[in-house]
Each structure stands twice: as structure tokens, then as C-alpha cells.
C-alpha angles and dihedrals in degrees: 000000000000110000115193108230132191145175130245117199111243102258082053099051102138120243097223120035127181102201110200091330119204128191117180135165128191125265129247130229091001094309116145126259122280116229101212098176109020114193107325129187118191149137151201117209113208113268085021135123112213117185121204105202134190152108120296109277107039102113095264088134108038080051094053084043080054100044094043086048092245085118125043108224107237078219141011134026142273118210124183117190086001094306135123112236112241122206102213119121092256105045090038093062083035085065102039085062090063098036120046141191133230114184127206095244108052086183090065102046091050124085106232097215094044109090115229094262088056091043081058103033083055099087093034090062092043093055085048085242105203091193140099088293087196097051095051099045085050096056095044085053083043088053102043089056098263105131137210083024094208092062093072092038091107102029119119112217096262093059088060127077113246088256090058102046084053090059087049092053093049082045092062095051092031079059094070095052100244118188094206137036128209097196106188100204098326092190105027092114101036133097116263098247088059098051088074092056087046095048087046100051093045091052087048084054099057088044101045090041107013097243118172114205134195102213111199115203152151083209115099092185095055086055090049090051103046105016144101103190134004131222108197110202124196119172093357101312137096105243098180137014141150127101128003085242103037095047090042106032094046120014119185104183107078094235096056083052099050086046098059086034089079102045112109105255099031107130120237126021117329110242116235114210110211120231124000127277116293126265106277080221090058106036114179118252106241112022110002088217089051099104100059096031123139096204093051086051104041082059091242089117098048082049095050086056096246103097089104090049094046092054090031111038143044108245080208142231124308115230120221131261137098102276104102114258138183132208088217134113090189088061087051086051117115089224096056109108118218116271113252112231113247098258087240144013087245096075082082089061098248129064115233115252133232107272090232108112101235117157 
């Protein structure tokens, strides 16, 4: 299998590294086993935003439950500073303290007879905190844009809006002290009105405390919106990634394309991809998006000379790093033309904000 290297400098060494990372679950009824995550190669630098897109489906999640060591890899490694994750109880607990979860449903993830102090306070007495237990969870709540923090001490979670149960939730993991997030869809389940304040709050975050966050979506404007660079992830490997602009402005894998095609405001015919991804069980030989690709159909990769690549041989895994790289032997074709650049950000349906952090 070819894996695309490449070399950080050292001031840019990433904080979290998965290193040829392999999810795979049994099979049943003699089926044979899924590969839910498939040899990925990805970082976080320290004080970035990184988003994984992708459908439903792709493995985004199983890879956060892996990066987070809620899931042990079948193969490969994750590191995180340097250092190897270990999956013993102790490291493990030692490792949750620096890197923190924020699911999509806050009502969910919040105990609905806990008030909010004792939400917060949670993490603070796993971890044996020896410190003004009060003054921490205040300024987590502070921080999280709950002010002044005292009034929701004694709230349960269905006397706040949806907006504010998600900045309880950040709260809880901004309590520890975590130097990186792994957000799973943060606004999925929020109004639309509220999605701005989240996004906001989560770039003041990562400017005030140099938090660096892996967001994990289905949503290609709120990556737009809050990321610096995009990993887009399709059967349980990342396809595409590089810069937000680069990747969303102007995509080169055909699945990236098709992605960002059907967006509102998106100019030109929305391509429809046939069928639904493959079973992870049952991955095509060749490209694994060959099947529902709109460049193999239309006959342009057939014309560049790469149709028999794209149904034969594995265009490889990307490695990680922060250069822009594509899965895609079409886009290494000679025949491929560049990519034009979309004429303006709101072709995604959404302008990208200031990265300032106001909220």
C-alpha cells in the first residue's frame, strides 16, 4: 500500500497524530470483517481547527472514538505530544484530562437530575481535583459564555435554551483544562440562529487558550466557517485534505466536488452520486469512490487515460501533514485540468467570519 508522507518542521510538529490507523469489526454470520477506519493518516497542530467531513457513514466518528481511546486501532498508533497512547486505565484517564469530548445533543450528554454546578463539577471530582472546586467550575461556565456564571449554579438542563446547554457542556470539558477538543457534530442539533454563537465561542476559545480542536461534520459550511484545514473522509479514509480554502474553494477529488455541488448556493448542477457508499465490509478493489464517480461516468477518465487505474489500483493513503493532498489518480493525470477557484466563499452558503472569537 503507498502512503504519502510528508515532513513538518519542527515548530509545526502536530499535537495529536494518527499514525496508519486501522478500525475493524468482526464480521457476522460469516461475513467478512468492516473496516470502519482503513489506514488513516492525520494530524492536529497545537492552536489549529481541523474539520473531518464526510457522509454519514464514513467512519468520522469510529475515527474520533479512536482518537479520543474509546476504541482500541486493530493497527497503528495514535500519539498525542510525541507520545504513544497507552490503553491502560490510568493512562487512559491521564489522556482524557488533556483531550475532551463535545457531543452534537447536549441534552443527551447532560444528566437531567444533575444541576448545572454538579454537570461541571463531574469531571473535576473524577480526575480527584484538590483545588477551589467553585471557582473552577465558575470560570469554565465564565468562559463558556454563561455569565454571570453563579446564576445557572442550580439549573437543571430543561430550564436552559439549547444554545445554553451546549455551553454547559463545553464548560464540563473546558473545566479540566484540555489542550485539544474533538467536537462530533457541536451544532448539529441546534437552531440556526444559535450555530453562529457556538462557532464563535469555540474560535474565541482557541484564541483566548490556545485550544486546538478536531470538528467532526457532515456540514461543509461550518467548516468553512471554523476551520483551518479540512480532512474529507469517504469508506474509512481520508480522500482530500489541505487548507480550508484550498480544499472548499477549489476541490480536486470528485467526491469533495460532488460534496460542495449540492450546497445552496453552489453555482452550476448539483452532481448526484448514484447508490450509496459501499459496504465497509465489502471495499472496491481500485478507488474505493469509483463506483459512484462522476468523472469515471461522464467518460473523462477513460479520456485522461486513468479509467483502468481508478477500477484496478489503490490511489493510496494520504500522510498526514499540512501541504494539500488528493486520493485520486484522475487528478495525477496529465489530462486533468486545475481546478478554478469558486469566484467567492459564499458559494458554500455561508461567508466566513472574522477568526476572532466574538461572540
Amino acid at each position: 500500500m503507498t502512503t504519502l508522507t510528508s515532513t513538518a518542521p519542527p515548530a509545526q510538529r502536530p499535537l495529536l497524530t494518527a499514525e496508519g490507523l486501522h478500525v475493524t469489526y468482526s464480521g457476522r454470520h460469516g461475513d467478512p470483517p468492516a473496516r470502519a477506519v482503513d489506514g488513516v493518516e492525520l494530524d492536529v497542530r497545537a492552536g489549529e481547527i481541523v474539520a473531518l467531513v464526510g457522509e454519514s457513514g464514513c467512519g468520522k466518528t469510529t475515527l474520533a472514538r479512536a482518537l479520543l481511546g474509546l476504541v482500541r486501532p486493530t493497527e497503528g498508533r495514535v500519539s498525542f505530544g510525541g507520545q504513544p497512547l497507552e490503553y491502560s486505565s490510568r493512562s487512559l484517564k491521564a489522556y482524557r484530562k488533556r483531550v475532551q469530548l463535545v457531543l452534537q445533543d447536549p441534552t443527551g450528554s447532560l444528566n437531567p437530575r444533575h444541576t448545572v454546578y454538579d454537570a461541571v463539577a463531574e469531571g473535576l471530582r473524577i480526575h480527584g481535583y484538590g483545588g477551589d472546586e467553585p471557582a473552577a467550575v465558575a470560570g469554565a461556565l465564565s468562559r463558556a459564555g454563561l455569565r454571570p456564571p453563579e446564576r445557572f449554579f442550580l439549573r437543571y438542563p430543561h430550564e436552559l435554551s439549547g444554545g445554553q446547554r451546549q455551553r454547559v457542556v463545553i464548560a464540563g470539558a473546558l473545566v479540566l483544562e484540555p489542550e485539544l477538543l474533538v467536537a462530533d457534530e457541536p451544532v448539529a442539533s441546534l437552531d440556526a440562529s444559535v450555530r453562529g454563537e457556538i462557532l464563535a465561542l469555540l474560535l474565541r476559545l482557541r484564541a483566548e487558550l490556545g485550544l486546538s480542536a478536531l470538528v467532526v461534520t457532515h456540514d461543509l459550511g461550518l467548516a468553512w466557517n471554523i476551520a483551518d484545514r479540512v480532512a474529507v473522509m469517504y469508506l474509512g479514509r481520508i480522500v482530500e485534505t489541505g487548507d480550508v480554502e484550498q480544499v472548499l474553494t477549489a476541490p480536486r477529488h470528485p467526491y469533495t466536488q460532488a460534496l460542495l455541488s449540492v450546497l445552496p448556493e453552489a453555482p452550476g448542477e448539483p452532481v448526484v452520486l448514484t447508490g450509496e457508499p459501499p459496504d465497509p465490509s465489502r471495499i472496491p478493489s481500485g478507488c474505493r469512490f469509483h463506483a459512484r464517480c462522476q468523472v469515471l461516468a461522464s467518460g473523462e477518465a477513460e479520456r485522461a487515460g486513468v479509467a483502468g487505474a481508478c477500477r484496478g489500483e489503490d490511489p493510496g493513503v494520504l500522510g498526514g501533514g499540512a501541504q494539500a493532498q488528493v486520493a485520486c489518480h484522475w487528478d495525477r493525470s496529465a489530462a486533468r485540468p486545475s481546478p478554478s477557484p469558486l469566484s467567492q466563499p459564499s458559494a458554500h452558503g455561508c461567508d466566513r467570519p472574522r477568526h476572532d472569537g466574538a461572540v
